[in-house]
C-alpha positions in Angstrom: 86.3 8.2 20.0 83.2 8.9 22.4 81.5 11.6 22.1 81.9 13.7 25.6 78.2 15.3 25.1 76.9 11.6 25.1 79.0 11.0 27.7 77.7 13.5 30.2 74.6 12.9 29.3 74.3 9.4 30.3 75.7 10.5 33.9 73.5 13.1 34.5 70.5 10.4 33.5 72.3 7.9 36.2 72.7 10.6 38.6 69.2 12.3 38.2 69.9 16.0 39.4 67.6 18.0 41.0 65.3 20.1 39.1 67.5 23.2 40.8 70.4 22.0 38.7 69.0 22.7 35.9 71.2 25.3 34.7 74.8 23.3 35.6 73.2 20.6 33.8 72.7 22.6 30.9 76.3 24.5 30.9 77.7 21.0 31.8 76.0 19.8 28.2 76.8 23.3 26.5 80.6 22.6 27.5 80.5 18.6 26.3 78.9 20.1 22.7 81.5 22.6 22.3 84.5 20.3 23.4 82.8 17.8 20.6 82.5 20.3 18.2 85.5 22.1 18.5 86.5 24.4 15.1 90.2 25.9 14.9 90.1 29.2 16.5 90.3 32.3 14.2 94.1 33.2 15.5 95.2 30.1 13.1 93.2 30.8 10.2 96.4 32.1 8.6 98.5 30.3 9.4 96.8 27.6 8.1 95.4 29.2 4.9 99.4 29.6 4.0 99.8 25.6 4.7 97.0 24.8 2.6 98.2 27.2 -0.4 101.5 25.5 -0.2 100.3 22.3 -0.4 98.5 23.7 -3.2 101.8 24.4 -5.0 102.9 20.7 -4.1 100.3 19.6 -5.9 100.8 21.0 -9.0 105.0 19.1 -9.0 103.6 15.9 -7.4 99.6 15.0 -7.2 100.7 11.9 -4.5 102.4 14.3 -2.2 99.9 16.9 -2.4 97.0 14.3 -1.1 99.3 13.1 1.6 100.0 16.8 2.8 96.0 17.5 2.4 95.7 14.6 4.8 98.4 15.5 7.3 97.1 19.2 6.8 93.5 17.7 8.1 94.8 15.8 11.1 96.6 18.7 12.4 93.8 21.1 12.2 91.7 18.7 13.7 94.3 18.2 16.6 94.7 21.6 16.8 91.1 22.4 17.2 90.3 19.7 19.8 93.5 20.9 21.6 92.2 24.7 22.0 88.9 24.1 22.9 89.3 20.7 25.6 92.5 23.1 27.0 90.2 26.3 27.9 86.4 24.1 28.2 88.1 21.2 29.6 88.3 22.4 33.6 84.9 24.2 33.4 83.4 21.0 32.1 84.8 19.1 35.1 84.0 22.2 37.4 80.0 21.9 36.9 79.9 18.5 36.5 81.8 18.1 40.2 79.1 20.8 41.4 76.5 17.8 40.2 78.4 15.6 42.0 79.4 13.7 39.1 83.4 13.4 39.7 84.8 11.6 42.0 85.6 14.9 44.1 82.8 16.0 43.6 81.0 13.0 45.4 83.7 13.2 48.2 85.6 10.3 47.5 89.2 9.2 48.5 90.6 12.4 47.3 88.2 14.6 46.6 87.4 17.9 48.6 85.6 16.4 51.6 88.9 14.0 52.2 90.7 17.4 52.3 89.1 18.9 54.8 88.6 15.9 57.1 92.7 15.9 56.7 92.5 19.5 58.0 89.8 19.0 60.4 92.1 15.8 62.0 95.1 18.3 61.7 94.2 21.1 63.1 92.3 19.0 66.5 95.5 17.1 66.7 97.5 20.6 67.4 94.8 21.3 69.5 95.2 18.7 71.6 99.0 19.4 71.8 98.6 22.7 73.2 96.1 21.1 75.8 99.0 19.0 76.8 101.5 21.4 76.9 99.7 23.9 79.2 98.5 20.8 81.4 102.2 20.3 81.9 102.9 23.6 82.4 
């Protein structure tokens, strides 16, 4: 898997902010390190503790199952931990890193916030230009 912090650091080299950026770059490589090196948050711990002590038991009836269980017992923590942190760091990750401009939104391509508000912009000069042409006839 790529790392997200290496990631993000290889845009922000490409895109060269300005030294005024300095602190979105820095919360933008804060997030990526976090999101990399994301721990299970406390509110599992026991949860957790109780898997691991049963697998414990396992172990002592059947050694085989008990390394299988320690295995499956790893991946879902590690799931479980990437999960909770990429679901709450995730969009504030992608928040300062459009503010650098380095999302497609944030650079105001074909979907991104600038397309948005020319749509509006066309929109609302369009009803505009109805009225006009409604009290012209009137």
């Amino acid at each position: 898997m790529v790392s997200l912090t290496r990631a993000v650091n290889v845009a922000l080299r490409a895109a060269k902010p300005d030294k005024r950026d300095d602190a979105a770059v820095a919360l933008a490589q804060s997030y990526a390190a976090l999101i990399d090196n994301a721990s299970v948050l406390a509110k599992y711990d026991k949860p957790l503790d109780g898997l691991r002590e049963a697998i414990g038991l396992l172990e002592h009836h059947d050694a085989g199952a008990g390394a299988d269980a320690h295995e499956d017992l790893k991946k879902i923590t590690d799931a479980l931990a990437a999960h909770s942190v990429a679901s709450d760091l995730g969009p504030k990750l992608l928040a300062a890193l459009a503010q650098l401009g380095l999302t497609p939104a944030g650079r105001g391509a074909k979907g991104g916030a600038s397309v948005a508000v020319a749509k509006s912009v066309d929109e609302l000069r369009a009803r505009r230009a109805s009225r006009a042409q409604r009290a012209r006839a009137d």
